[in-house]
Structure formats: C-alpha cells, structure tokens
N, C-alpha and C positions, 0 to 999 in steps of 0.2 A: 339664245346667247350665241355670239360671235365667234368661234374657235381663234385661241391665242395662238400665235405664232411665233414656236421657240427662236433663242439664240443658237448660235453652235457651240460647243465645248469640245474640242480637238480633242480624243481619248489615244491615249500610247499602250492601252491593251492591258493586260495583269503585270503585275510580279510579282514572281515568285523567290522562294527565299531558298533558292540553290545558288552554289557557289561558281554555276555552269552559266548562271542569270548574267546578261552581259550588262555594264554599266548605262544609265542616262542615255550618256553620248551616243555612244553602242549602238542602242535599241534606238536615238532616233537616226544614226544614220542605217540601219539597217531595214526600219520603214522606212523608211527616202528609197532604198535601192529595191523593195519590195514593192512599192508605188507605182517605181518606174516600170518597172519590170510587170506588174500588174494592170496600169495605169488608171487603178480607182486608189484609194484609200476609204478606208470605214471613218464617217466623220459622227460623232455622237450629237443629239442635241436634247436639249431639256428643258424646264422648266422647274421650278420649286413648290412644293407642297400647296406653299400659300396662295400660290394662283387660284382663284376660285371661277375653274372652270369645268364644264360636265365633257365635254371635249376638246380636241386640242388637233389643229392640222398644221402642217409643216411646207407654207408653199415660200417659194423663191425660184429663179432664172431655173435653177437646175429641173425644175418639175413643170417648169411653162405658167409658176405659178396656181397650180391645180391643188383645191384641198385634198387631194385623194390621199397623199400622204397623213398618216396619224399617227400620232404619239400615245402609246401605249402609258396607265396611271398603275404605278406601283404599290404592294401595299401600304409604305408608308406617305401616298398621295402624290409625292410626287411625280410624274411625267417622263417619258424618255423612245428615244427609239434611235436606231444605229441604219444610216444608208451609206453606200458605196457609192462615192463620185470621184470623177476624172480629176487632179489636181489643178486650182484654180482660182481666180475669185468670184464671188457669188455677193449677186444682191438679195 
C-alpha cells in the first residue's frame, strides 16, 4: 500500500487556563516574533483515523520530496507528526 500524504494543520501550541495566558492575537503575534527570531516554526500535520492506511510519509519541497519523513498512528488511529520549517510556501 501507498503511504498517504498528509495535509498541514498550522498548530498555535496549548493553552492554558492562566490569567498570565496571553490572548489569540498575542500568542499569534508572538509566534511571528519567535519565528522570526527562530526562523523555523513547528508546522503540524495529520490525517484522520478513517484513512486506512498501515503507514503514512510526509513528502513535499521542504524534504526533496523523500518518504523518510513519517507520521506517527495514535491510539485513537489517527496519524500525526510536528516538523520545524523555515517560514514559507511549500508544495
């Protein structure tokens, strides 16, 4: 079988329910400035349970295309993995 090739799901990280928790806005200008200042961001990507597949590779520009990338199956099936890329567009 084929390995699928997730979508991206942009993740803005937890929150938490303190009062110190900075708003939305906040938290997205302050990954902007931690980006920059970084110059990767952690990009999440997934897939849903119902995919039925026994593995899953993650190729695109950023990886030359290479399946070596993989997405790790959760226990409730479905798929996920978190890499750090330079800020961008990606095919």
């Amino acid at each position: 079988m084929a390995p699928h090739t997730a979508l991206p799901v942009r993740s803005d990280g937890h929150t938490a329910r303190l009062s110190t928790t900075p708003s939305p806005p906040e938290r997205a200008d302050m990954a902007t400035r931690q980006a920059t200042k970084a110059k990767t961001i952690p990009v999440s990507f997934s897939l849903p349970a119902e995919i039925d597949a026994e593995e899953v590779a993650l190729c695109g520009e950023f990886n030359d295309w290479s399946p070596d990338t993989q997405l790790t199956q959760n226990g409730d099936g479905s798929w996920h993995t978190i890499i750090n890329l330079p800020p961008d567009a990606y095919r």
